[in-house]
C-alpha positions as CSV (number, residue, x, y, z in Angstrom):
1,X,138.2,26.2,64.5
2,X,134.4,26.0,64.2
3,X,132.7,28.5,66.5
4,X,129.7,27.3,68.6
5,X,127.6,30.8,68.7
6,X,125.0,30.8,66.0
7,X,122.9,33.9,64.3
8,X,120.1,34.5,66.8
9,X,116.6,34.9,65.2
10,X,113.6,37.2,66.3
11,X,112.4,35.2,69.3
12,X,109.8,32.3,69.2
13,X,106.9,32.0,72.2
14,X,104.1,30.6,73.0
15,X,102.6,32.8,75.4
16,X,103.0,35.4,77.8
17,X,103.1,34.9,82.2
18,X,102.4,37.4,84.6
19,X,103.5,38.5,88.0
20,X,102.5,41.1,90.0
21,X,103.8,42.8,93.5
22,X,102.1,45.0,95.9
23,X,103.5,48.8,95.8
24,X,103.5,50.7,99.1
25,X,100.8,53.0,98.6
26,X,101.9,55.2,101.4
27,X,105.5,55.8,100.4
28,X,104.7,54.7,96.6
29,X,107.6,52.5,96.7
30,X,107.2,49.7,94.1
31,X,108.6,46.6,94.1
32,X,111.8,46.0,92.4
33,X,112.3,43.6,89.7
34,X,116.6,43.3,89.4
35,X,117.5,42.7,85.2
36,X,121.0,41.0,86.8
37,X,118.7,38.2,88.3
38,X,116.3,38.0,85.2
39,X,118.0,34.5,84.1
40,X,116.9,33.4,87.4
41,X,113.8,34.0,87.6
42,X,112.1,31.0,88.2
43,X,109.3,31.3,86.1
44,X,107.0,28.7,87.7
45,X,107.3,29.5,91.2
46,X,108.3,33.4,91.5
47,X,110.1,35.2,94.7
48,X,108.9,36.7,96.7
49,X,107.2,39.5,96.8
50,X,106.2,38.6,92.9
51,X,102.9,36.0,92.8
52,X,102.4,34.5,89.7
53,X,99.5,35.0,88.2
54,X,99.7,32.4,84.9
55,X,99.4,32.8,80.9
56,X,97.6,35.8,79.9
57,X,96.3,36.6,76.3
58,X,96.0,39.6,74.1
59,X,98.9,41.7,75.8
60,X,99.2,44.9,74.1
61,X,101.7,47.9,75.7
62,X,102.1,51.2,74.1
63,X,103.4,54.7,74.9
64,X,101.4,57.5,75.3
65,X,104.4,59.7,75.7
66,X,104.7,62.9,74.0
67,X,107.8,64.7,72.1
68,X,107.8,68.3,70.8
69,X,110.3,69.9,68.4
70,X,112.9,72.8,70.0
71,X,112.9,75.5,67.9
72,X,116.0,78.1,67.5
73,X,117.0,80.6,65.4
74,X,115.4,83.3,62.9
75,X,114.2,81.6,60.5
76,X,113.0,79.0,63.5
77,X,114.7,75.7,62.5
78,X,114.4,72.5,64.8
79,X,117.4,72.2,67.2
80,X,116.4,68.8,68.9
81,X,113.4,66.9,70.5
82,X,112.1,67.7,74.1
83,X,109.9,65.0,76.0
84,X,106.7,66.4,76.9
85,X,104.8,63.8,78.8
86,X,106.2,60.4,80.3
87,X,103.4,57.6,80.1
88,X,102.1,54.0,78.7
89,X,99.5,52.1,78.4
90,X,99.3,48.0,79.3
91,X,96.2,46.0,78.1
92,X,95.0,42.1,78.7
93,X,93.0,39.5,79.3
94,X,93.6,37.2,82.7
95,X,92.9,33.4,81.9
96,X,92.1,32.7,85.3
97,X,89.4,34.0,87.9
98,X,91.3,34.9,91.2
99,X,90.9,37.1,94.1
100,X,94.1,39.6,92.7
101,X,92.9,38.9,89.1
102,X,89.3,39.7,89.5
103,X,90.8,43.0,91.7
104,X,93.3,43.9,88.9
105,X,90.4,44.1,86.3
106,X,88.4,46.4,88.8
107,X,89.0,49.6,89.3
108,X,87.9,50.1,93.1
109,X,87.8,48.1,96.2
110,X,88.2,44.4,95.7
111,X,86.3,42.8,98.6
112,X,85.8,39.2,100.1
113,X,82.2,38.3,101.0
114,X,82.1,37.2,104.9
115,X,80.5,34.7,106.0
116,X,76.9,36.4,107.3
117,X,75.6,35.6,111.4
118,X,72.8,34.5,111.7
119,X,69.7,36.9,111.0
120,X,72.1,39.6,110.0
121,X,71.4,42.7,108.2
122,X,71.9,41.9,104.6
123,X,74.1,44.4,102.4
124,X,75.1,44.4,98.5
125,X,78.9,43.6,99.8
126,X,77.6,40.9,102.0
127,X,75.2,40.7,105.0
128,X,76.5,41.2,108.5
129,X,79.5,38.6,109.6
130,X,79.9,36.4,112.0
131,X,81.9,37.1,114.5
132,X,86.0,36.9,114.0
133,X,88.0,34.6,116.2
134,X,91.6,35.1,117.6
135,X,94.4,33.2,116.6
136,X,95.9,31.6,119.7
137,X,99.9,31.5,119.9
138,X,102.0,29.1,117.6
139,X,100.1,30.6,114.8
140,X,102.6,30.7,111.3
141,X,101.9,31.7,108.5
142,X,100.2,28.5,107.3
143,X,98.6,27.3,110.2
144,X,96.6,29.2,112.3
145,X,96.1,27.8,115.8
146,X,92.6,27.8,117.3
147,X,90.9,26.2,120.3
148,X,88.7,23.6,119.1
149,X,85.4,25.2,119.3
150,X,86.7,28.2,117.1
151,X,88.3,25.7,115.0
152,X,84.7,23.8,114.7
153,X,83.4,26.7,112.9
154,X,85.7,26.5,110.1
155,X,85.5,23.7,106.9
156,X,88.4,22.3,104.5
157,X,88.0,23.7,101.5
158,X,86.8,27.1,102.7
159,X,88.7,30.7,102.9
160,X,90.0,32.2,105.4
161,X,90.7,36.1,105.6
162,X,93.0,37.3,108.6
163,X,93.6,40.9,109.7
164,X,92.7,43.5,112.0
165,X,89.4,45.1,113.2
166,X,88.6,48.2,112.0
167,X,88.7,50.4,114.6
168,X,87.9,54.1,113.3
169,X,91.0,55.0,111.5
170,X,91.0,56.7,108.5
171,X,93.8,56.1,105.2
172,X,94.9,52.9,103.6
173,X,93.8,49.7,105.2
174,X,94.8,46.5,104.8
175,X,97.6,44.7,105.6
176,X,100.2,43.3,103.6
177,X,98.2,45.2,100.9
178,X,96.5,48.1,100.8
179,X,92.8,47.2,100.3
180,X,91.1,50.5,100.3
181,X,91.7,54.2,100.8
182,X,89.3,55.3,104.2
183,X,88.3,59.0,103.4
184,X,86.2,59.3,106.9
185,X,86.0,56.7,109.7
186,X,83.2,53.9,109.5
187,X,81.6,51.7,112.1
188,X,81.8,48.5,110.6
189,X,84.0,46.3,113.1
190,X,85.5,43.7,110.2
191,X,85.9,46.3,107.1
192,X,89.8,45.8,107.1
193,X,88.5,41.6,107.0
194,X,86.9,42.6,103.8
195,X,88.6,44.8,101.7
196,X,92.2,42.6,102.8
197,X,94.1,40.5,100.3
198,X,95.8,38.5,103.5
199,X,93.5,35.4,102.2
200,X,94.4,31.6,102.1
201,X,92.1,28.2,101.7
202,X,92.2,26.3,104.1
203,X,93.1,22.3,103.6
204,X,92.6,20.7,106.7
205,X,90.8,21.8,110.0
206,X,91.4,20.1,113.4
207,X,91.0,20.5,117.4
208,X,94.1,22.5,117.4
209,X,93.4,25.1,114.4
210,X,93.6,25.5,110.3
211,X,96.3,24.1,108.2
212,X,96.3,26.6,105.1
213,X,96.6,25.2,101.3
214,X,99.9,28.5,100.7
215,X,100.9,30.8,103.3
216,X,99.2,34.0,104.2
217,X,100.9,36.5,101.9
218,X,101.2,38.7,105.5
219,X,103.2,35.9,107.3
220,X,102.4,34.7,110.6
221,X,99.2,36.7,112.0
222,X,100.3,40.2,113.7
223,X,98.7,40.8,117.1
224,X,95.6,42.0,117.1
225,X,94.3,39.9,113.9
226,X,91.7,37.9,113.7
227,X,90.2,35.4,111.3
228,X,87.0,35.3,109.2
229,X,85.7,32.1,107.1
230,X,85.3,33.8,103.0
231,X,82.3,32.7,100.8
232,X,83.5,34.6,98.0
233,X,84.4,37.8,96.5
234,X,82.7,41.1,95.2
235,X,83.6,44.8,93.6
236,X,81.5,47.4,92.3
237,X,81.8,49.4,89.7
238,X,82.3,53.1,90.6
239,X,84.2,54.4,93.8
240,X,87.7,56.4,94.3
241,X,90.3,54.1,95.4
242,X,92.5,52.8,92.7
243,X,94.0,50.0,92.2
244,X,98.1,50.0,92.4
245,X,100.2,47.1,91.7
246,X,103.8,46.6,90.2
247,X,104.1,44.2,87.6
248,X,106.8,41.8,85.2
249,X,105.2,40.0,82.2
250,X,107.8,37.4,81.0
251,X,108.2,35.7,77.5
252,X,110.3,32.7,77.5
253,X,111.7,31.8,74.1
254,X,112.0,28.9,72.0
255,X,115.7,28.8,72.2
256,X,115.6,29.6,75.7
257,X,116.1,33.7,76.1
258,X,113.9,35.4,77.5
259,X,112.5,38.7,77.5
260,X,110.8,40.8,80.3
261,X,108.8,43.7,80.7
262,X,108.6,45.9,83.9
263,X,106.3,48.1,84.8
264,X,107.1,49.3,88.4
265,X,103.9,51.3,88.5
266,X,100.7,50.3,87.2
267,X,96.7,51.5,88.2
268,X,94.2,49.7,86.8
269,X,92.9,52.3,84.4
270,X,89.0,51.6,83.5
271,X,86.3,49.3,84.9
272,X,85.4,45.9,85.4
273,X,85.2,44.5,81.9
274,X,85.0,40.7,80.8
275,X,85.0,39.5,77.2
276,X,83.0,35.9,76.1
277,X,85.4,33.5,74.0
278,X,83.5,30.9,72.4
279,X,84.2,27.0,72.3
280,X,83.3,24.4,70.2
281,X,79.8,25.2,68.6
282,X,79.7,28.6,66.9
283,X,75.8,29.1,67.0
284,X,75.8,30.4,70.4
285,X,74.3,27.1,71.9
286,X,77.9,26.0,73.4
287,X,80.2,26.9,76.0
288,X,82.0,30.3,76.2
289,X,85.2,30.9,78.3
290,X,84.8,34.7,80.6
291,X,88.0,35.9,80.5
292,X,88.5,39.2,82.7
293,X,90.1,42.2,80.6
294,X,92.6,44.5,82.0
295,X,93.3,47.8,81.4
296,X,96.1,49.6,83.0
297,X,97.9,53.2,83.0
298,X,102.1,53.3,83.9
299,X,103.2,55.4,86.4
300,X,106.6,57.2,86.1
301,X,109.3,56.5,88.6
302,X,112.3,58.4,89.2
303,X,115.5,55.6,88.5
304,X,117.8,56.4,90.9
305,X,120.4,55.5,88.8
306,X,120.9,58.9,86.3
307,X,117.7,60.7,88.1
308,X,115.6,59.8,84.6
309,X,111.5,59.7,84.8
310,X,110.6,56.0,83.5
311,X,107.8,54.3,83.0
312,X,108.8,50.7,81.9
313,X,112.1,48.5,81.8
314,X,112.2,45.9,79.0
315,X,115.1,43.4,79.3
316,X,116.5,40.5,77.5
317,X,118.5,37.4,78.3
318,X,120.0,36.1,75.0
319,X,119.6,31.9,74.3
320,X,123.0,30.2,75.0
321,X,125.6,30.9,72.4
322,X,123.7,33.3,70.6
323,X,125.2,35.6,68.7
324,X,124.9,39.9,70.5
């Protein structure tokens, strides 16, 4: 009887997606990417807490970990290997310009620029804001409920940013994600506002509120939050809080396996850097695509499995009837 399972060759792909989760900076708790439900992962529209962040280009991983030899005896002769050091290195470029892409490819505070009040001291992160509204009840998570004047001063197609005032206390800040590290209380009433990644466009404004383009990444506003209009976004070179995110970078094959890396652990490991790829003309009088460059260093986490220090998980789902 013929069999149906055929030799499998060295996987074909196009390019490479990427997904990244937030990791609880408190209790440095990543998030968990499951290799039994890797088949499943739907590729184009990723659970939660995974956002998809598209193709990237010019991925390049490699281990800085360190073996030594174990010496025993007299004359000294090599007994086994010992591991010295646990780490890797990630590098790539982002093909997109996005508020966790352009913060990714920092290495500091990622911040959205508030829309200023009128008259307001100015600032290199943005002049003083206008004042926040409060959500009213029957807010969700992608529709905020206003009264009509507070709804007024909000336009489709603008952002919205939604979180907590700043009120003195010191730590991480920012919720679902950690925006910033607060080494000594400040007095700026909407800092949480603009170091938070609890952003959304909004699509539709109305007498009763906002209708958001995706849900707030935080769910339906906690009590206490309130909501700012975004003009854009800004981070500076320099500073001391780190970036932290987990990530999965997923190659689907041409025969349909897949293969994906994890990284529960990864800080963004230089500065803001962009690279210029050219198109069309080649005499520098065309146009140029900016892509934003990442650079990353793994952290170890302790697998509760066997107790082992790891740094990355690559897995593999064979194509259909391929030969193991």
């Amino acid at each position: 009887m013929a069999s149906n399972w055929y030799s499998a060759p060295a996987p074909a792909a196009r390019r490479m997606r990427a997904y990244f989760a937030p990791v609880a900076r408190v209790s440095q708790t990543p998030a968990l990417f499951d290799p039994s439900q890797a088949s499943a992962f739907d590729l184009d529209a990723p659970p939660a807490p995974w956002i998809g962040l598209g193709w990237i280009e010019n991925f390049a991983r490699k281990t800085t970990s360190k073996s030594a030899a174990l010496l025993t005896g007299a004359p000294a002769a090599v007994a086994t290997q010992v591991r010295e050091t646990v780490e890797a290195q990630v590098s790539l470029q982002f093909l997109s310009w996005t508020k966790l892409t352009m913060a990714l490819a920092t290495g500091a505070q990622h911040m959205n620029v508030l829309a200023t009040a009128s008259g307001g001291n100015t600032s290199a992160t943005g002049a003083q804001a206008a004042p926040a509204v409060t959500p009213q009840s029957g807010s969700t998570a992608a529709a905020i409920a206003l009264t009509a004047a507070d709804a007024a001063q909000f336009t489709a197609g603008s952002i919205v940013a939604v979180d907590a005032d700043y009120t003195g206390q010191t730590g991480y800040v920012g919720a679902p994600v950690a925006g910033a590290y607060v080494r000594q209380a400040l007095t700026d009433v909407d800092y949480v506002r603009r170091v938070t990644f609890n952003v959304a466009p909004v699509t539709e404004v109305n007498s009763t509120g906002l209708i958001l383009a995706n849900p707030l990444p935080g769910g339906t506003p906690a009590a206490g939050a309130k909501v700012q209009a975004v003009t854009g976004f800004v981070d500076r070179e320099g500073g001391c809080f780190c970036q932290e995110w987990s990530a999965v970078f997923a190659l689907q094959g041409s025969m349909g396996e897949r293969i994906f890396f994890y990284y529960p652990r990864l800080q963004t490991l230089s500065g803001a850097e962009e690279s210029t790829v050219p198109l069309g003309a080649k005499n520098g009088s065309g146009l140029a695509r900016i892509l934003l460059k990442g650079n990353f260093l793994a952290l170890p986490v302790t697998d509760p499995l066997d107790g082992e220090r790891v740094v990355c998980y690559r897995s593999f789902v064979p194509a259909p009837h391929a030969a193991v």
